[in-house]
Backbone as CSV, one residue per row, in Angstrom:
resi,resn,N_x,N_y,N_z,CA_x,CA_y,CA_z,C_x,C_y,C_z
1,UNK,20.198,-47.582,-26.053,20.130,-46.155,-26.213,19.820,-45.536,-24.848
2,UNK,20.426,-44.247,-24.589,20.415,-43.510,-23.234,19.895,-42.380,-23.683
3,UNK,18.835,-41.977,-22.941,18.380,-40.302,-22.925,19.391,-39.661,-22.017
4,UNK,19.814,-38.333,-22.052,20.124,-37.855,-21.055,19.230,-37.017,-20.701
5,UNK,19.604,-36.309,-19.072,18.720,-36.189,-18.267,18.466,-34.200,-19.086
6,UNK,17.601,-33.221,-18.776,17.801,-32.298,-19.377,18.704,-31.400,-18.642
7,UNK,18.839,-31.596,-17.674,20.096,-31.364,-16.966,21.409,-31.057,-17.715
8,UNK,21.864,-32.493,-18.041,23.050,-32.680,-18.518,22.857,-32.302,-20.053
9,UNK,21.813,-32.912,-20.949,21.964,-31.693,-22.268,21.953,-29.998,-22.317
10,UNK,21.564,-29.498,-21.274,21.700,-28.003,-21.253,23.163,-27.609,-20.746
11,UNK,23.547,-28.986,-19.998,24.626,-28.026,-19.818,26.037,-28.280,-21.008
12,UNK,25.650,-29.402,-21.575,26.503,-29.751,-22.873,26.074,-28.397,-23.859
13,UNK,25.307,-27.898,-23.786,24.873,-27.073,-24.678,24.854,-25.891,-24.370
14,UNK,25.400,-25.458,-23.308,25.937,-24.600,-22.515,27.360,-24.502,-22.944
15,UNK,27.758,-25.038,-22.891,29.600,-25.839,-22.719,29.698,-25.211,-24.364
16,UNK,28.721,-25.856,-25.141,29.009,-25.607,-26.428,28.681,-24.096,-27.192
17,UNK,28.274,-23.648,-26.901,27.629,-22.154,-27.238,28.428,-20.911,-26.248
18,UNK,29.428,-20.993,-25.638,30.725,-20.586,-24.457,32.038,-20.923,-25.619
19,UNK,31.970,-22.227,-26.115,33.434,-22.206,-27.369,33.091,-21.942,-27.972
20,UNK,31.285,-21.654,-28.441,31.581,-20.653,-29.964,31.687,-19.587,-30.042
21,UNK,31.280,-19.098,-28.378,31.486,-17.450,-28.335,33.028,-17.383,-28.314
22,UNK,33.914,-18.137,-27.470,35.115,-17.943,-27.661,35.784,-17.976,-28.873
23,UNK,35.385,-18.848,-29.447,36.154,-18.999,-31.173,35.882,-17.602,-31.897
24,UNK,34.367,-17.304,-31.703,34.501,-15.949,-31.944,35.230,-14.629,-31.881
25,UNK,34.855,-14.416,-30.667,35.719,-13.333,-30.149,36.771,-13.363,-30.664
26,UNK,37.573,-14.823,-30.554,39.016,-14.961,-30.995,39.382,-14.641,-32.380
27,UNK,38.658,-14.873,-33.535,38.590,-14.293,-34.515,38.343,-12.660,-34.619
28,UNK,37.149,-12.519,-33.997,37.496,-11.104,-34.180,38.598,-10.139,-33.397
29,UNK,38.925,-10.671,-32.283,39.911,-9.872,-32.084,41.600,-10.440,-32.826
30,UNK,41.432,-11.135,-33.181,42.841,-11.797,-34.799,42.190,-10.137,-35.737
31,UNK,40.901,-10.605,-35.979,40.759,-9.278,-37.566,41.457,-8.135,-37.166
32,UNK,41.155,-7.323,-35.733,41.550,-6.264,-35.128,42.897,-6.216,-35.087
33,UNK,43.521,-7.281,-34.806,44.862,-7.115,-34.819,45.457,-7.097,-35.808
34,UNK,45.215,-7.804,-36.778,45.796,-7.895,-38.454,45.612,-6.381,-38.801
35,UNK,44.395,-5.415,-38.368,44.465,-4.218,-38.672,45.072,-3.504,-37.837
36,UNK,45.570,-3.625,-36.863,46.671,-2.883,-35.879,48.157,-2.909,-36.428
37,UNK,48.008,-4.245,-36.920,49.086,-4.922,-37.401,49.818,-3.755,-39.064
38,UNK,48.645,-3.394,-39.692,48.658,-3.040,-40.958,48.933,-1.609,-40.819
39,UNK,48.342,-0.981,-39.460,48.358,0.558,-39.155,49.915,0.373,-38.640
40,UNK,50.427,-0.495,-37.739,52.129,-0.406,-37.133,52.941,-0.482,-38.718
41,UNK,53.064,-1.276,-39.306,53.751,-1.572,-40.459,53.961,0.327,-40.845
42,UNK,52.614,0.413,-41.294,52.592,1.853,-41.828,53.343,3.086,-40.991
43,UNK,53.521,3.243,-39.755,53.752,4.313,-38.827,55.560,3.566,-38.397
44,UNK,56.033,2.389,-38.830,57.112,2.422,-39.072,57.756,2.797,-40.020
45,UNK,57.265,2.317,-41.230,57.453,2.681,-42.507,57.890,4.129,-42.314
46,UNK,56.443,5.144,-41.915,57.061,6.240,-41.979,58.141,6.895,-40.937
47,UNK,58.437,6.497,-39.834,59.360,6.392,-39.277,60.605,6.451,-39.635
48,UNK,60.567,5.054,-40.202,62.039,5.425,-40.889,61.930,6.213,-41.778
49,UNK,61.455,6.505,-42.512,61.608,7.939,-43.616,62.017,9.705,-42.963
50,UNK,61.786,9.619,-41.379,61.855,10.516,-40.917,63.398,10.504,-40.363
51,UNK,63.640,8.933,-40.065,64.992,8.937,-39.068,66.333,8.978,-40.260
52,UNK,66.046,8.612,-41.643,66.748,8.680,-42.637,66.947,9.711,-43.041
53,UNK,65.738,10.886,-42.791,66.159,12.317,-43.351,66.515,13.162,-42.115
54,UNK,66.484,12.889,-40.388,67.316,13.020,-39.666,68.666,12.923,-39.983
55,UNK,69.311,11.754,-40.578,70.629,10.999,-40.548,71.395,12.245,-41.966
56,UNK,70.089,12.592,-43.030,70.972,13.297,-44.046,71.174,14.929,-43.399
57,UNK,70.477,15.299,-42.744,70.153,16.543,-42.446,71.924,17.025,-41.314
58,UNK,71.590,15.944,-40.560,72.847,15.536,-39.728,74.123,15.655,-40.745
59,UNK,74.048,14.895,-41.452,75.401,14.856,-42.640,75.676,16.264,-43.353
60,UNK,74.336,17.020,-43.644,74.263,17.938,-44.659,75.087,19.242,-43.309
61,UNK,74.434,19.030,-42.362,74.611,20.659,-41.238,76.883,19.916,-41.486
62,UNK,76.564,18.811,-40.576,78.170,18.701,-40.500,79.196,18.533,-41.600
63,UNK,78.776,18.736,-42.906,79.391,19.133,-44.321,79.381,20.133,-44.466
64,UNK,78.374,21.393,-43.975,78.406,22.390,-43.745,79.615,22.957,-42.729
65,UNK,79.510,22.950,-41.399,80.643,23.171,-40.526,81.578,22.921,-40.807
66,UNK,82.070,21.885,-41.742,83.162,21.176,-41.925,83.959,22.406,-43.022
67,UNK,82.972,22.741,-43.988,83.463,24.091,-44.561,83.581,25.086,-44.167
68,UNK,82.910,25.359,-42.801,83.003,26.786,-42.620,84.791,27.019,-41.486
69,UNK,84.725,25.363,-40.886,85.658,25.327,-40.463,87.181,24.978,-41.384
70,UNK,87.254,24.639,-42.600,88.472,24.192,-43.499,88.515,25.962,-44.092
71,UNK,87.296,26.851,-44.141,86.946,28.297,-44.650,88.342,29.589,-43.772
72,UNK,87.756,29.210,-42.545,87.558,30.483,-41.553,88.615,29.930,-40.091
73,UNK,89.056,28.466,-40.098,90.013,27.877,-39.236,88.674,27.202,-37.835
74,UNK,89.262,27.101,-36.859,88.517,26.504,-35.953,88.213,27.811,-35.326
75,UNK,86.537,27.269,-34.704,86.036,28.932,-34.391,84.637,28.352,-33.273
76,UNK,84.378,29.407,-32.928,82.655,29.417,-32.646,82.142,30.559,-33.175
77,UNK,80.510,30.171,-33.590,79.504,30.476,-34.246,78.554,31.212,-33.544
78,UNK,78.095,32.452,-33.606,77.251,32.416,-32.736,75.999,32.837,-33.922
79,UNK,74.821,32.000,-32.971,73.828,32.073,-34.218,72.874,33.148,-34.593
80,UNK,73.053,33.738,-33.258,71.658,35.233,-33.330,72.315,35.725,-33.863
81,UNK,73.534,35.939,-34.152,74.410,37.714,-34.401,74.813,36.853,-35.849
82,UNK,75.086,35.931,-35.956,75.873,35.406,-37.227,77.447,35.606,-37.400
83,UNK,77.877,36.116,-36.140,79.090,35.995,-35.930,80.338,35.098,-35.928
84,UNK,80.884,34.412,-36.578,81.744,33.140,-36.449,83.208,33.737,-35.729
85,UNK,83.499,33.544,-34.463,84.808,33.973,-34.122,85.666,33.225,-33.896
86,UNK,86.939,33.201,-34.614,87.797,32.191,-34.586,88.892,32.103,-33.028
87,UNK,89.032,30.721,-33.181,90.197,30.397,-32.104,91.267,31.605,-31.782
């Protein structure tokens, strides 16, 4: 059987109480991220709900023009006055 010197147990015990702070940390910054993680999911989510009603809004104006132009022939619009003057 070997004693070690107290030297060398402090610093084993040093060594060891440094990976548990690390294991730590490392966990808690995993929790933090799983909740970063949960807030991105969400702020895409709504994202696309915004870029989808971009895409109809887009469809709806140019279904619109599309009548005013099959209506009134090819033209410009002007929007303050409400004027549509054709070609």
């Amino acid at each position: 059987m070997i004693k070690l010197s107290q030297e060398e147990l402090d610093s084993i015990i040093q060594l060891r109480n440094s990976i548990r702070d690390n294991t730590t940390e490392s966990g808690n910054l995993n929790i933090q991220k799983h909740f970063m993680q949960i807030e991105l999911d969400i702020l895409n989510a709504k994202l696309a709900e915004v870029y989808q009603k971009a895409e109809q809004l887009e469809a709806a104006e140019k279904q619109k023009i599309d009548e005013i132009v099959s209506k009134y022939g090819e033209g410009k619009l002007d929007f303050a006055t409400g004027i549509y003057q054709v070609n």
